[in-house]
PASEBA-1860 file (N, C-alpha, C; in nm, 3 decimals):
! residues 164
1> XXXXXXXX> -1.160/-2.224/-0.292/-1.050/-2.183/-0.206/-0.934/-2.282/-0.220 ~ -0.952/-2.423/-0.284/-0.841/-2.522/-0.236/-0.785/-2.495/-0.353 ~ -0.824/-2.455/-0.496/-0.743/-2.381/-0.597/-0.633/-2.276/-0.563 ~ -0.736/-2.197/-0.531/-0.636/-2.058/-0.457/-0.531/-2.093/-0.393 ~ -0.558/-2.196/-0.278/-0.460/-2.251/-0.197/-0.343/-2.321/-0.264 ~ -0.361/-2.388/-0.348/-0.290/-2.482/-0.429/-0.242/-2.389/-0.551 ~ -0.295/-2.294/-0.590/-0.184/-2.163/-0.736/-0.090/-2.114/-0.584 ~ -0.144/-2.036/-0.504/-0.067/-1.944/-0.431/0.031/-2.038/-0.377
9> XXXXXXXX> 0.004/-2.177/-0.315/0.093/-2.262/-0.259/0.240/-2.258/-0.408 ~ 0.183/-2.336/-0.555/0.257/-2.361/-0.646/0.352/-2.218/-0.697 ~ 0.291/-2.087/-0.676/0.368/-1.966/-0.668/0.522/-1.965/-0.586 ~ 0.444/-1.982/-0.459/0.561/-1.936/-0.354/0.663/-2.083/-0.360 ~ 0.618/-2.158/-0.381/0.711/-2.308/-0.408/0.793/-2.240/-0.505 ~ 0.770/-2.226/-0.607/0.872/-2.205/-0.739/0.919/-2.071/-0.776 ~ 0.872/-1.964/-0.707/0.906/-1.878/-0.690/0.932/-1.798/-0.561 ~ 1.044/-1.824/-0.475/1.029/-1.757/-0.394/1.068/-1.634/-0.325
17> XXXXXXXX> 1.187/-1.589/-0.437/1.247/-1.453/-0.421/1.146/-1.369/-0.446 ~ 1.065/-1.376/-0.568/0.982/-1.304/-0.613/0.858/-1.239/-0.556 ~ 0.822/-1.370/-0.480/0.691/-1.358/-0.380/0.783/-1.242/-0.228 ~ 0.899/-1.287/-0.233/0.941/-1.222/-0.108/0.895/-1.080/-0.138 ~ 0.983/-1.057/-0.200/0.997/-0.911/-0.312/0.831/-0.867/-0.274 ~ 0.776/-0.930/-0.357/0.602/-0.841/-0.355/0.568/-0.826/-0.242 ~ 0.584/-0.904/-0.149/0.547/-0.907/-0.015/0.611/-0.773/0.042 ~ 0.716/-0.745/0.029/0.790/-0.623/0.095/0.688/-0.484/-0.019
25> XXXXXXXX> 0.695/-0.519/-0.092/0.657/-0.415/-0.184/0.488/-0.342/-0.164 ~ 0.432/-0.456/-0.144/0.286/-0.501/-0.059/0.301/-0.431/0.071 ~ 0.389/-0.433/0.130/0.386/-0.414/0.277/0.407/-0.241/0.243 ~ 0.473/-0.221/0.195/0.535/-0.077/0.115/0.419/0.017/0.105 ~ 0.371/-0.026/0.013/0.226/0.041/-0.058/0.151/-0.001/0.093 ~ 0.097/-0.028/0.157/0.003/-0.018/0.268/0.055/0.090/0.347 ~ 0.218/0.116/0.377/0.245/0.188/0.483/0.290/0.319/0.413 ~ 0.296/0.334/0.254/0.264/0.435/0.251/0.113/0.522/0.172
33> XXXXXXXX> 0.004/0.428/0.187/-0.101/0.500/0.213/-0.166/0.527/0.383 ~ -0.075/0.418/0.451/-0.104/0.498/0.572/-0.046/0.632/0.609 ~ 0.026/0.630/0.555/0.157/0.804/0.518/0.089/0.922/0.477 ~ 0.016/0.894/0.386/-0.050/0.994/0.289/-0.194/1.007/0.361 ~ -0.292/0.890/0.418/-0.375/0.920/0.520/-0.320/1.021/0.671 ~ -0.159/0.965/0.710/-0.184/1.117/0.780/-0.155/1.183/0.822 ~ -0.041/1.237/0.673/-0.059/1.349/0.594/-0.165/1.456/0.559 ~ -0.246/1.413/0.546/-0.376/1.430/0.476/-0.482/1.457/0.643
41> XXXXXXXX> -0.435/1.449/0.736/-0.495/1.421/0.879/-0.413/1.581/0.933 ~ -0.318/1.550/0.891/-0.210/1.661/0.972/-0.282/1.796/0.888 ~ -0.267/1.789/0.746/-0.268/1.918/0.677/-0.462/2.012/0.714 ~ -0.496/1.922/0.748/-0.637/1.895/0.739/-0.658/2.000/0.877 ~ -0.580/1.928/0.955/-0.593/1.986/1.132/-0.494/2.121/1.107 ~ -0.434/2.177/1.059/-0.331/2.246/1.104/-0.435/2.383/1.026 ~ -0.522/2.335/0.899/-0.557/2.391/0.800/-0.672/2.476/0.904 ~ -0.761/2.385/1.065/-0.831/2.422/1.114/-0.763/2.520/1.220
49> XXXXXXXX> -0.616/2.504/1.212/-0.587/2.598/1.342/-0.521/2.511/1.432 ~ -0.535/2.323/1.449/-0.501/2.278/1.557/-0.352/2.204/1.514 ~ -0.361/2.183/1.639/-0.203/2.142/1.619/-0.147/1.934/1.635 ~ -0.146/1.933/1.533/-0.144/1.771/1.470/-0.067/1.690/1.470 ~ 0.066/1.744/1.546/0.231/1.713/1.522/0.250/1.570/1.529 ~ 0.152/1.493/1.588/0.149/1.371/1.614/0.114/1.265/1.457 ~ 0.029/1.324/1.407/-0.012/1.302/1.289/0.108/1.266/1.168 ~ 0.136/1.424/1.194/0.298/1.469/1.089/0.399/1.327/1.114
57> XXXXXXXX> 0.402/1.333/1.249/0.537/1.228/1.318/0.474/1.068/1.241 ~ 0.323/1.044/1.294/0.330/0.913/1.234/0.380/0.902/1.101 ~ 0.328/1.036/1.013/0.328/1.000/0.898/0.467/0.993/0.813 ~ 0.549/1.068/0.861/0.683/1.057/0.827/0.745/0.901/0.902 ~ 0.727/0.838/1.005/0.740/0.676/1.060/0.675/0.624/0.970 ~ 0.576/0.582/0.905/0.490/0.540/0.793/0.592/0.520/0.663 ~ 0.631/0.673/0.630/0.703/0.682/0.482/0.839/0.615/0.534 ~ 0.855/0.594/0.652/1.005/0.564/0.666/1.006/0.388/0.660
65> XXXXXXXX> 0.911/0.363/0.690/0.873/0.195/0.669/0.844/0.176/0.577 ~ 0.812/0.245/0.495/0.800/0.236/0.360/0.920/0.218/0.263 ~ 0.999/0.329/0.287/1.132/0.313/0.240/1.254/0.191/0.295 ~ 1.225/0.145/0.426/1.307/0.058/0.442/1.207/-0.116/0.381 ~ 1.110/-0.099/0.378/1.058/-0.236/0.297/1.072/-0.231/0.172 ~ 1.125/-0.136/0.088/1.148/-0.118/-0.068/1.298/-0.165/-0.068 ~ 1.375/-0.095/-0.025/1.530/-0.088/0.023/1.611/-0.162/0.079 ~ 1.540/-0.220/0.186/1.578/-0.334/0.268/1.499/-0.470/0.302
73> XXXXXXXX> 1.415/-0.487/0.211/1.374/-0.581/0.186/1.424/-0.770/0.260 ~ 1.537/-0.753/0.163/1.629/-0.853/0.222/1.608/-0.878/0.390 ~ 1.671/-0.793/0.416/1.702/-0.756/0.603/1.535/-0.782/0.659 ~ 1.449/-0.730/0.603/1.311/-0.787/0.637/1.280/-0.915/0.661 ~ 1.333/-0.942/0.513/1.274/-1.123/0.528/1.342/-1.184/0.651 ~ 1.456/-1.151/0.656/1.538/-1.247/0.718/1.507/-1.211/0.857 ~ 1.388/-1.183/0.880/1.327/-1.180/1.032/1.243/-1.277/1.060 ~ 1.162/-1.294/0.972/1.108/-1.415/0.947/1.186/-1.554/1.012
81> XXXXXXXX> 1.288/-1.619/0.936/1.343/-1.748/0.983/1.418/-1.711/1.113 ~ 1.417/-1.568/1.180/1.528/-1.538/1.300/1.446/-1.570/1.380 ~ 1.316/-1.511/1.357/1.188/-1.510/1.462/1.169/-1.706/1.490 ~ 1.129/-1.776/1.356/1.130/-1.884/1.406/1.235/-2.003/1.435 ~ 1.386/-1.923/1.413/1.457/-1.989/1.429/1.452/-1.999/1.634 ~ 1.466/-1.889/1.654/1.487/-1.836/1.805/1.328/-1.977/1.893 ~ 1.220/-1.935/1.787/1.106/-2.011/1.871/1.147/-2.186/1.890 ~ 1.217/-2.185/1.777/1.272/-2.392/1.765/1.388/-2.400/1.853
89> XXXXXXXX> 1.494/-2.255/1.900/1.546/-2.308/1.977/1.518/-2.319/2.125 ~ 1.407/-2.258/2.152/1.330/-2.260/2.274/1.241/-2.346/2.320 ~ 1.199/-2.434/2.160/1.104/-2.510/2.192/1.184/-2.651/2.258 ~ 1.334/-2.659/2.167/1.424/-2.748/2.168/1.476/-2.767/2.328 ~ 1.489/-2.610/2.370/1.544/-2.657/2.494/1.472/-2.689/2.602 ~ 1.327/-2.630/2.602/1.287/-2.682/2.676/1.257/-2.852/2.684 ~ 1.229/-2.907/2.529/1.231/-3.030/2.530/1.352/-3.146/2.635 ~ 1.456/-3.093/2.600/1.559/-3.139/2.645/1.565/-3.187/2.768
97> XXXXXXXX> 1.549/-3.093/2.884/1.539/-3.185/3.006/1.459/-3.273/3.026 ~ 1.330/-3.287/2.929/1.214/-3.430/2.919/1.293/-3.494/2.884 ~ 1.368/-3.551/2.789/1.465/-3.604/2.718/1.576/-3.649/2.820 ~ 1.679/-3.544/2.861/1.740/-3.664/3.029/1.683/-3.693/3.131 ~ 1.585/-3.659/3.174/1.488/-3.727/3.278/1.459/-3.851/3.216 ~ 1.409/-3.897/3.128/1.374/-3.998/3.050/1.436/-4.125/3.053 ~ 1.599/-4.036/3.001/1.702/-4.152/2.980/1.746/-4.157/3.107 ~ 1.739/-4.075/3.229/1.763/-4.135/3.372/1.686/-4.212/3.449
105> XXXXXXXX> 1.577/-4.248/3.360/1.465/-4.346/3.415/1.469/-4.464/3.325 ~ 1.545/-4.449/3.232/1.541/-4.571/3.128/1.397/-4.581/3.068 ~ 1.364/-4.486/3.014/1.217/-4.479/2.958/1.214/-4.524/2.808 ~ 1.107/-4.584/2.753/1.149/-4.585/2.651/1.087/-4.508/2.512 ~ 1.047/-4.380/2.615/1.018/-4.268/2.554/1.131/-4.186/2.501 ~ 1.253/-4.224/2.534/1.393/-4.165/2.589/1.391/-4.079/2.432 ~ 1.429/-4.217/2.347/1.464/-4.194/2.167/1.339/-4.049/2.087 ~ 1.250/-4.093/2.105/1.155/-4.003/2.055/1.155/-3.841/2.127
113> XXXXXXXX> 1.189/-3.846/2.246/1.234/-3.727/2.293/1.324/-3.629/2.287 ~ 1.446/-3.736/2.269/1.586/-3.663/2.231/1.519/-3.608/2.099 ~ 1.512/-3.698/2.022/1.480/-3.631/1.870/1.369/-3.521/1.874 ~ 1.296/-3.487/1.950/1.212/-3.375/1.924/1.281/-3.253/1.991 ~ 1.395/-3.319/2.071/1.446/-3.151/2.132/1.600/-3.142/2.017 ~ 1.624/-3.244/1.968/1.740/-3.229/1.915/1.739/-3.166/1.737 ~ 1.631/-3.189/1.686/1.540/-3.151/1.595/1.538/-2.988/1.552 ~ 1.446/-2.937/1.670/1.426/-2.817/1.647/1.542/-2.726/1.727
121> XXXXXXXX> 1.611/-2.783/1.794/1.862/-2.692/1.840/1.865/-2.717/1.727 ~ 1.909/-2.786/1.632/1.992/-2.745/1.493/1.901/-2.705/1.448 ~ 1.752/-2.730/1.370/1.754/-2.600/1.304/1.721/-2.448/1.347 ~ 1.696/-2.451/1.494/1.722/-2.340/1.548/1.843/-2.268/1.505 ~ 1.942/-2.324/1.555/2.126/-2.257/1.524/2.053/-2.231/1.382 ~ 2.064/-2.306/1.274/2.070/-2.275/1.158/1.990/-2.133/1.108 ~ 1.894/-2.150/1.160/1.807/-2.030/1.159/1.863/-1.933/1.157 ~ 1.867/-1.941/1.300/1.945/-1.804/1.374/2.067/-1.724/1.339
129> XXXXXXXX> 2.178/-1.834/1.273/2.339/-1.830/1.232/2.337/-1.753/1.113 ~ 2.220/-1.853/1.005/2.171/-1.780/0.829/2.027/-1.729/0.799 ~ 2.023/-1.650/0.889/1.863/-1.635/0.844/1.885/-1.563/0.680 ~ 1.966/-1.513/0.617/1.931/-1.471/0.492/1.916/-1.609/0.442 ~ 1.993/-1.720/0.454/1.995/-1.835/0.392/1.849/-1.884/0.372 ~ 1.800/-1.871/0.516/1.678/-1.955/0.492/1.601/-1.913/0.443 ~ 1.571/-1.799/0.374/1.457/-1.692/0.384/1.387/-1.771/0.293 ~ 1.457/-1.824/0.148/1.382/-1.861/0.079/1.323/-2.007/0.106
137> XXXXXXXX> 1.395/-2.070/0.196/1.376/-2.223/0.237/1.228/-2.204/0.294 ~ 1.250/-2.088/0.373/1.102/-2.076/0.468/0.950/-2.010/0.359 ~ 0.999/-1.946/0.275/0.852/-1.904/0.161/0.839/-2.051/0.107 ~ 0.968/-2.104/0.076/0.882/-2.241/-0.044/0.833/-2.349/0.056 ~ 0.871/-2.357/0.163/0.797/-2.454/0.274/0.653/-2.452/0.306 ~ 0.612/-2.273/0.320/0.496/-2.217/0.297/0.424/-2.226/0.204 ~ 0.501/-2.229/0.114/0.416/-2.257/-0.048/0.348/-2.366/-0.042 ~ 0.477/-2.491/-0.011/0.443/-2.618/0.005/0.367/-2.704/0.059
145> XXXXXXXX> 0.344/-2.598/0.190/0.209/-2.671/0.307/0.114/-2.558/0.215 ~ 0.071/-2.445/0.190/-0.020/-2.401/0.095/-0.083/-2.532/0.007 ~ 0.016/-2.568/-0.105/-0.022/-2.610/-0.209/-0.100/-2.774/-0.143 ~ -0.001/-2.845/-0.064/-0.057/-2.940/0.002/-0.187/-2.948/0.074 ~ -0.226/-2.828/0.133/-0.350/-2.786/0.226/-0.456/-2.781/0.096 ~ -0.440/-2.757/0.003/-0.503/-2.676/-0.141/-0.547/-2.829/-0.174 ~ -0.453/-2.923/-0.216/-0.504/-3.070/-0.259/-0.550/-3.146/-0.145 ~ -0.525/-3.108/-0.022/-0.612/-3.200/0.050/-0.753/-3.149/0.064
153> XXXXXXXX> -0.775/-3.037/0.081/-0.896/-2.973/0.078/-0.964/-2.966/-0.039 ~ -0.905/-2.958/-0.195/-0.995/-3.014/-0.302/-1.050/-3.142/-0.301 ~ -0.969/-3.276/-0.247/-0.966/-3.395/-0.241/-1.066/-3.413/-0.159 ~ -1.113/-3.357/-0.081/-1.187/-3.400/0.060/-1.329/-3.296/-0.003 ~ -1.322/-3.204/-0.076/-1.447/-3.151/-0.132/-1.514/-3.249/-0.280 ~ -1.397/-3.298/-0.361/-1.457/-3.371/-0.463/-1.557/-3.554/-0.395 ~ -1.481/-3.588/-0.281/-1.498/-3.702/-0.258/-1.650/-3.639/-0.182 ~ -1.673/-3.564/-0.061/-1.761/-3.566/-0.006/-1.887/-3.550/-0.126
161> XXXX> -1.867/-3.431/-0.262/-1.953/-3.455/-0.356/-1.999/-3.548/-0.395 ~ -1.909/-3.682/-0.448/-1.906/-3.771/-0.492/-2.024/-3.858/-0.377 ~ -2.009/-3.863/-0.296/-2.093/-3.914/-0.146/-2.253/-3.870/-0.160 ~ -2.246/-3.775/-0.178/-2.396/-3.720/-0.182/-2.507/-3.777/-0.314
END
């Protein structure tokens, strides 16, 4: 697995438009064999007499997610860094009032605080402002803790061998 972890990590690192791309394309092909399952549900029921309309409806919502993850791809990803841009700026603000309470006590927790709420407000804004920007910042980051997770977990399987 720490192979796997460490190709798929070294993939999405150096490639990350590409991986986006499959990913939408991936997502594509699932929602439209859920389309054609039911399709295949509707024609099936209507074929007995009953009435399936619900079926029909998913399945045309199905092909329609289908077509906007082929098509709009882009606009997809960039939900991704919106979603966690929005969570860093929430995490940020709540930090913040720990942070002047702190410095109104003269703590000298004060420094380490500011910086954890001040940290995740900019790259919140940033997020939020370019999420097309980040899209790819955020796959090769993923890659990167992948590939990293991949060598620490080979590292920690060769050594414990080595032990035995």
């Amino acid at each position: 697995m720490a192979v796997l972890y460490m190709a798929l990590g070294l993939i999405l690192l150096l490639f990350p438009e590409m991986t986006g791309t499959l990913f939408c394309w991936a997502l594509a092909a699932a929602c439209v064999a859920l389309a054609v399952s039911r399709f295949a549900r509707w024609r099936q029921a209507s074929r007995r007499g009953y009435n399936a309309s619900g079926e029909l409806v998913v399945g045309v919502l199905f092909t329609a997610l289908a077509l906007f993850c082929v098509l709009g791809s882009r606009i997809l990803l960039s939900f991704v860094p919106l979603v966690s841009g929005v969570l860093l700026l929430l995490d940020g603000a709540g930090k913040l009032p720990l942070a002047l309470d702190a410095k109104r006590e003269n703590s000298p927790s004060f420094a380490p605080l500011l910086v954890s709420a001040v940290v995740p407000l900019v790259l919140g804004i940033v997020m939020v402002v370019n999420p097309f920007g980040v899209t790819k910042l955020v796959i090769r980051f993923f890659g990167l803790s992948l590939l990293l997770d991949g060598v620490c977990d080979l590292g920690t399987a060769l050594y414990t061998r080595s032990r035995e």
